[in-house]
C-alpha positions as CSV (number, residue, x, y, z in Angstrom):
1,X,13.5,-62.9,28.3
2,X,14.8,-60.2,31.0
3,X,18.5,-61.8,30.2
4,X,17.7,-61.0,26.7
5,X,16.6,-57.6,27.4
6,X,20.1,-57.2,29.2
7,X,21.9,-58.8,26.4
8,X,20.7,-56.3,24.1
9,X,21.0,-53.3,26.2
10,X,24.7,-54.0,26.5
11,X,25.3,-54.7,22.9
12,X,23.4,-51.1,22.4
13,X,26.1,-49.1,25.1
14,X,29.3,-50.9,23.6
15,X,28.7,-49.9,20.3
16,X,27.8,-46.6,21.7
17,X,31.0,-46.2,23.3
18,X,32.4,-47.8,20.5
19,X,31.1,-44.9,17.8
20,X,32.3,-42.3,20.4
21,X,36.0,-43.5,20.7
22,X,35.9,-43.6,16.6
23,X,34.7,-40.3,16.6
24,X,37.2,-38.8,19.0
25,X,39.5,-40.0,17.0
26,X,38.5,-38.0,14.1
27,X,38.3,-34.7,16.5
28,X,40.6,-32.8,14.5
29,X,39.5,-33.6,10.9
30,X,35.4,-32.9,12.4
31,X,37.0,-29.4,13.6
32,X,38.3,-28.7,10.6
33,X,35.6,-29.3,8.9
34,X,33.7,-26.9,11.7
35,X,36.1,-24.3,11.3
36,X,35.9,-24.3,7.6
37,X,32.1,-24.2,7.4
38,X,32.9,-21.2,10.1
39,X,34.4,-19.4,7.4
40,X,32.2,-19.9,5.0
41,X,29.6,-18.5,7.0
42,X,31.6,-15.3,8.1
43,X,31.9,-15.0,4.5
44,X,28.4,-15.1,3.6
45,X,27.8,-12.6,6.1
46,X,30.1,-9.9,4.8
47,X,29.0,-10.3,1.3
48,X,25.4,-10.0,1.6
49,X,24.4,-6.6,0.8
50,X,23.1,-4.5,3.4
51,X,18.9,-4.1,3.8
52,X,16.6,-1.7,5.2
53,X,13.1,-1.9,6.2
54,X,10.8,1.2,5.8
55,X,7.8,1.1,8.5
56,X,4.3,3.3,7.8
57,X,1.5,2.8,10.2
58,X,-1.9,4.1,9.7
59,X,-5.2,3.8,10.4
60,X,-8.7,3.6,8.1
61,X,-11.2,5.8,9.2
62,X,-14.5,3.4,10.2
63,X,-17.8,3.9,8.0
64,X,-19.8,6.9,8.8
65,X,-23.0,5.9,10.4
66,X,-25.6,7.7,11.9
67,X,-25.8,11.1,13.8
68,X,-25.4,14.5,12.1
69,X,-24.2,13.4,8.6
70,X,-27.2,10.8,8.6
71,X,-29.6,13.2,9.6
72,X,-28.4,15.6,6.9
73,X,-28.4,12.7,4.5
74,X,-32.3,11.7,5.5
75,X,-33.0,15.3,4.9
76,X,-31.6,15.6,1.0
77,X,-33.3,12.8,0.5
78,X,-36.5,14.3,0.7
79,X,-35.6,16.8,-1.9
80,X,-34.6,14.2,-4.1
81,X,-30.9,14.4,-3.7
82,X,-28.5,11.3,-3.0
83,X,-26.0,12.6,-1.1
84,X,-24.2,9.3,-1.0
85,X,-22.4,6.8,1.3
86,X,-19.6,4.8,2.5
87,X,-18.8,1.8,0.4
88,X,-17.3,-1.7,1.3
89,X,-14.6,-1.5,-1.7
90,X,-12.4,0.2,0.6
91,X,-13.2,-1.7,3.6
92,X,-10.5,-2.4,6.4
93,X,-9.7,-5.7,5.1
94,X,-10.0,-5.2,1.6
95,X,-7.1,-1.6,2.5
96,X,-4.5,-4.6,2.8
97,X,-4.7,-6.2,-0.9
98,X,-5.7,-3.0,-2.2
99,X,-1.8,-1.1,-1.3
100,X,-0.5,-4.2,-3.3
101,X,-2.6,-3.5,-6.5
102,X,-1.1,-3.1,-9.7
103,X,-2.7,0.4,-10.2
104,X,-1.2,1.5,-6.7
105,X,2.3,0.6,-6.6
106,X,2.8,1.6,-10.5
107,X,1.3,5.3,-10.1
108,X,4.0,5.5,-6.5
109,X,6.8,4.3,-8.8
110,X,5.9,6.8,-11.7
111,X,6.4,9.9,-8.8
112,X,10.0,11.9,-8.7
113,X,12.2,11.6,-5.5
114,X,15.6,12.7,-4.6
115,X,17.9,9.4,-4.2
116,X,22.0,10.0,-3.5
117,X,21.6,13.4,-4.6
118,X,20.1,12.8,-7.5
119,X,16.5,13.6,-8.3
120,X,14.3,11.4,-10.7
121,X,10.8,8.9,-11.3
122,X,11.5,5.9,-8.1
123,X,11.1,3.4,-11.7
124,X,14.3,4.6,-12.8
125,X,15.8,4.8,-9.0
126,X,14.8,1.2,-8.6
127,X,16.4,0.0,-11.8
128,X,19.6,1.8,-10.6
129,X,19.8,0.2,-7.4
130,X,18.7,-3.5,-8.0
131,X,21.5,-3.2,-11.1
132,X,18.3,-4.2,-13.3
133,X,19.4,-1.7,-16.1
134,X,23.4,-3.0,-15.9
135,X,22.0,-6.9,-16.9
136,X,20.3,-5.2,-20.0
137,X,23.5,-3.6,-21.3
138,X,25.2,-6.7,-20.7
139,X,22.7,-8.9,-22.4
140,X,22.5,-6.2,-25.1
141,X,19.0,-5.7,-24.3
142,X,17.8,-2.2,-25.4
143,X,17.6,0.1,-22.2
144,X,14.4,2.1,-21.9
145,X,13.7,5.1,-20.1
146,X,10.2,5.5,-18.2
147,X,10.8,9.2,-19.3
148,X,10.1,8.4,-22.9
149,X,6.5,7.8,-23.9
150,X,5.2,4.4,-22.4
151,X,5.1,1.4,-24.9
152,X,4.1,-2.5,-24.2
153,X,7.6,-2.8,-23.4
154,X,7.1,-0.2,-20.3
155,X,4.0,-2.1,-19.3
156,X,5.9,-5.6,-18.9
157,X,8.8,-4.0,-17.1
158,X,6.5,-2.5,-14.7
159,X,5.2,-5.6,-14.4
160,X,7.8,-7.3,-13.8
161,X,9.0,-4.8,-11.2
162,X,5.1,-5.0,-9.5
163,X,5.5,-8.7,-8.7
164,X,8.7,-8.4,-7.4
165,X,8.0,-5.9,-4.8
166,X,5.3,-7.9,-3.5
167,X,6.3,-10.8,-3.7
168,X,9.4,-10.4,-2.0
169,X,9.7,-7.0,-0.4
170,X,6.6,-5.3,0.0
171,X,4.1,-6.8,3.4
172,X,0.6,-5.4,4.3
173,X,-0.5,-6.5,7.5
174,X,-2.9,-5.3,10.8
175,X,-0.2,-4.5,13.4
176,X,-2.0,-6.4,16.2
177,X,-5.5,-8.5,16.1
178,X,-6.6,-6.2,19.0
179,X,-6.3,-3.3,16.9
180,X,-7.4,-1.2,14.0
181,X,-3.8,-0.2,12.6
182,X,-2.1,-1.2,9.4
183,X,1.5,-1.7,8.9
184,X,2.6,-1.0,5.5
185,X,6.9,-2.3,5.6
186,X,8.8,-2.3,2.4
187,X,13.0,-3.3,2.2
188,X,15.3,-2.0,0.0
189,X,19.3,-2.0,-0.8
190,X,18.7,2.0,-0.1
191,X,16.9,3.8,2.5
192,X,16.2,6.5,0.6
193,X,14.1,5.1,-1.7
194,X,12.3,2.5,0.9
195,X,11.3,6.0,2.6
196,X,10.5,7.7,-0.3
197,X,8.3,4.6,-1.9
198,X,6.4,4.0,1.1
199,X,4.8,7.4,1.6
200,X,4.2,7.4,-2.3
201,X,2.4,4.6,-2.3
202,X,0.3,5.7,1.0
203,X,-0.2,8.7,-0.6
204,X,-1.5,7.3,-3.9
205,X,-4.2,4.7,-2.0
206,X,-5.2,7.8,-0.1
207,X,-5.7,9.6,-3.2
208,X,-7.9,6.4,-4.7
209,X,-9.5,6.1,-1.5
210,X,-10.9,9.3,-1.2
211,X,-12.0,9.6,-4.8
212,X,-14.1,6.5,-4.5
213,X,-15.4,6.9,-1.3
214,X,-16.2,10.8,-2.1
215,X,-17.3,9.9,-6.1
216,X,-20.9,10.0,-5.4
217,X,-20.9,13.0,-3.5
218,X,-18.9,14.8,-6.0
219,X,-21.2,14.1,-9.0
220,X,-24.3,15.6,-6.5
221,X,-22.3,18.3,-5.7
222,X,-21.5,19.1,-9.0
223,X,-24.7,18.7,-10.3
224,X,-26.4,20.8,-7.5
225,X,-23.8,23.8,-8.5
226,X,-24.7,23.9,-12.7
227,X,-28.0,23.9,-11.9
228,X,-27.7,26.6,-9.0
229,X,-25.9,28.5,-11.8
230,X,-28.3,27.8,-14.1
231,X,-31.2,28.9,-12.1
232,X,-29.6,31.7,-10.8
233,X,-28.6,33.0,-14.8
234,X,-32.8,32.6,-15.4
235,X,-33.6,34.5,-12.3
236,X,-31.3,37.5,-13.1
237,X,-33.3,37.7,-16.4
238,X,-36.8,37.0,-15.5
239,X,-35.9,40.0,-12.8
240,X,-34.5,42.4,-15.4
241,X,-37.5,41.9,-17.4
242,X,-40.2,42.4,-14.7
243,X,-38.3,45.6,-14.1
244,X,-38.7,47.0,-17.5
245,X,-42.4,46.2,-17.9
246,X,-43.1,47.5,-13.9
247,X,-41.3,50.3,-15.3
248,X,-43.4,50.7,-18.8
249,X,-46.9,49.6,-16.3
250,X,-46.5,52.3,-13.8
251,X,-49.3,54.9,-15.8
252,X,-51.4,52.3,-16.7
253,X,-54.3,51.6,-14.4
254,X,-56.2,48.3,-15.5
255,X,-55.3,44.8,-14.2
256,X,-55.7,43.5,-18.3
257,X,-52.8,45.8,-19.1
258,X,-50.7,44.5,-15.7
259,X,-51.0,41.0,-16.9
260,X,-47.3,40.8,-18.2
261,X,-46.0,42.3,-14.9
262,X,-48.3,40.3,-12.5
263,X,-46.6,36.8,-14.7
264,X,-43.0,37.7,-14.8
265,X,-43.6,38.5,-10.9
266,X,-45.0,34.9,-10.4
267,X,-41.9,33.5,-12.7
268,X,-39.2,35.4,-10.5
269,X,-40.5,33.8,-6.9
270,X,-41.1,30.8,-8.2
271,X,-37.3,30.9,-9.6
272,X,-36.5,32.4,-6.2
273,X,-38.0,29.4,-4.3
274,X,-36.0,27.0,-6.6
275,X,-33.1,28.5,-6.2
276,X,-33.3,28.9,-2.5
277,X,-33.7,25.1,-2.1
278,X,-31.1,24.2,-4.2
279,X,-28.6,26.5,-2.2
280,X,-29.7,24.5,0.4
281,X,-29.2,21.3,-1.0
282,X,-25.4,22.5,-2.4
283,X,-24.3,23.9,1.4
284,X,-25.4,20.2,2.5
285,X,-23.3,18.4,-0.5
286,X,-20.3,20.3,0.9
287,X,-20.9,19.5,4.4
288,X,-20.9,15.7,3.5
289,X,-17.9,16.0,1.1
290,X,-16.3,17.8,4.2
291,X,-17.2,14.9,6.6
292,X,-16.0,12.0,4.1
293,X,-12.4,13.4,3.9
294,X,-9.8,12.2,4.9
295,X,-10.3,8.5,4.9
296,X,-6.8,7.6,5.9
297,X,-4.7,8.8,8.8
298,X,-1.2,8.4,8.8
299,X,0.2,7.8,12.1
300,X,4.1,7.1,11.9
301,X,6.5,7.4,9.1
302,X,10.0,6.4,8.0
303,X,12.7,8.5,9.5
304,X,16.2,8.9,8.4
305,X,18.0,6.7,9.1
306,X,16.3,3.6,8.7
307,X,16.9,0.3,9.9
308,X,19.6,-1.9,9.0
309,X,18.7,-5.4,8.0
310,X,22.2,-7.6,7.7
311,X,23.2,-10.9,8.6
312,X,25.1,-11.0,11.3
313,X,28.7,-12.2,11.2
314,X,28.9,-13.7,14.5
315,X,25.7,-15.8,14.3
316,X,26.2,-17.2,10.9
317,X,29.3,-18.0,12.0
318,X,28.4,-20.0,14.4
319,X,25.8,-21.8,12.7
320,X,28.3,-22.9,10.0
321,X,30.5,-24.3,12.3
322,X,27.7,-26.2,13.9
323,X,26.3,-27.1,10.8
324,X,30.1,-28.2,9.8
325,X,30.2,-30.0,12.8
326,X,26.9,-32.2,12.2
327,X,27.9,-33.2,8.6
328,X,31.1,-33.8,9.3
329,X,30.1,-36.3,12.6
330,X,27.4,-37.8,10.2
331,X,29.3,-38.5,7.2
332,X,31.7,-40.5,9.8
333,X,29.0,-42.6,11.4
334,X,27.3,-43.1,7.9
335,X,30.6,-44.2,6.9
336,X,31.7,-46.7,10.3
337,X,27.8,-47.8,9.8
338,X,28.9,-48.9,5.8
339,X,32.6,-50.9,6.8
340,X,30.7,-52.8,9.5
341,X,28.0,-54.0,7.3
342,X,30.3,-55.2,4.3
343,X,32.8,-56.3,7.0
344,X,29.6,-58.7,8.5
């Protein structure tokens, strides 16, 4: 059995040396084939169009528990009021889909910004720079403005355009596990427009964000100030008119005839008391509306000039002539491997 073994590991080596001398012999046609797939690499390289990556880190401001706000909070409530609260919509984790919504990234694209000097919606720069609107004229497909009134056919472009931003160019992600903050990174053929589209879009979630989160308190806020102003208007009256009759009662000497007077009086601090507690009430709304903005903090932006995200020519290079290299020694051993078994 051992002289077996031996046997077999010498009929293993020998054709080993064997495949090496026949592949020696084809050193020139498997560099060739290297230095060919070299080239085609080199030429990839060059032709792919040059990226860059717009970076936008910021943080979500955690839910508001406790101390003074709650304390105010407790104390409207005993009035009556709802002053309102955070809400898990926008949560931390929920921040990362949300920046990807439809909503969002179509209301960023609809704002103006300046691209190679020239100064319109980022729709209509990103048409222009993808080369989206040049396939249309080519495959006489009507060409459509987003400066003309929106139509179905606006909707499904921007729909189109939506899922390919994220997709493909558009990542939400926490920037460490250790940490709160939030890397928004978009990439683009210009880095004018990667800058411009990622604060847009930051800006429009912070807009969303702080309308939801400060909804409720708006609507008590609101509510507190018509009826201030209402109250106030029926004070102002009830006072002019216990004027006049304190005015018309000053000769007359009998409670009976005082009895106007003496109501109107009541009316007017009763009014007065009102009032006062719903002045209150309104400073308080404010406070809370003060406290709940703004949700999100924008620690780092894009700068001029951004990164550059290109292939580059050296490395693909060299992987096609590696790559070149293995196909070109595999087809040979595929093919020695093929005459042996039809010359058996």
């Amino acid at each position: 059995e051992q002289y077996n073994d031996e046997i077999q590991l010498k009929d293993i080596l020998i054709k080993l040396l064997e495949y090496k001398a026949y592949l020696l012999r084809r050193k020139l046609t498997i560099i060739a084939f290297s230095g060919l797939f070299f080239v085609l690499g080199v030429l990839v390289a060059i032709s792919t169009d040059t990226e860059y990556s717009a970076e936008l880190t910021f943080v979500v401001e955690d839910e508001k528990k406790g101390g003074s706000l709650g304390a105010m909070s407790g104390l409207a409530s005993q009035f009556g009021f709802d002053l309102g609260g955070s809400s898990a919509t926008f949560s931390q984790s929920n921040i990362l889909e949300l920046l990807k919504s439809r909503r969002v990234v179509e209301a960023a694209l609809m704002k103006s910004g300046k691209v190679n000097g020239k100064n319109s919606l980022l729709i209509e720069h990103y048409l222009e720079i993808n080369e989206i609107k040049k396939g249309w004229i080519e495959s006489e497909f009507e060409v459509i403005s987003f400066y003309d009134n929106l139509t179905l056919i606006h909707d499904s472009v921007s729909g189109l355009i939506w899922l390919q931003l994220i997709e493909e160019d558009l990542l939400v992600q926490l920037q460490s596990d250790d940490a709160n903050i939030i890397k928004l990174s978009y990439v683009s053929l210009n880095q004018e427009f990667a800058k411009y589209f990622v604060e847009a879009l930051i800006e429009q979630m912070s807009k969303m964000y702080v309308l939801h989160q400060t909804a409720q308190a708006t609507n008590t806020l609101d509510f507190l100030q018509n009826r201030a102003d209402s109250v106030f208007a029926e004070l102002e009256i009830a006072e002019q008119e216990f004027a006049k009759v304190k005015d018309i009662n000053q000769r007359i000497v009998k409670m009976s005839g005082r009895l106007k007077e003496l109501q109107l009086m009541r009316k007017v601090e009763v009014l007065n008391a009102i009032y006062l507690e719903i002045v209150k009430n309104l400073e308080l709304s404010k406070i809370t509306l003060l406290n709940q903005t703004p949700i999100i903090n924008i620690i780092d932006k894009p700068i001029l000039p951004l990164e550059e995200e290109k292939l580059s020519i050296a490395v693909l290079g060299i992987l096609g002539a590696l790559l070149g290299g293995f196909l070109s020694v595999c087809f040979f051993i595929f093919r020695k491997l093929f005459k042996d078994a039809l010359a058996e």
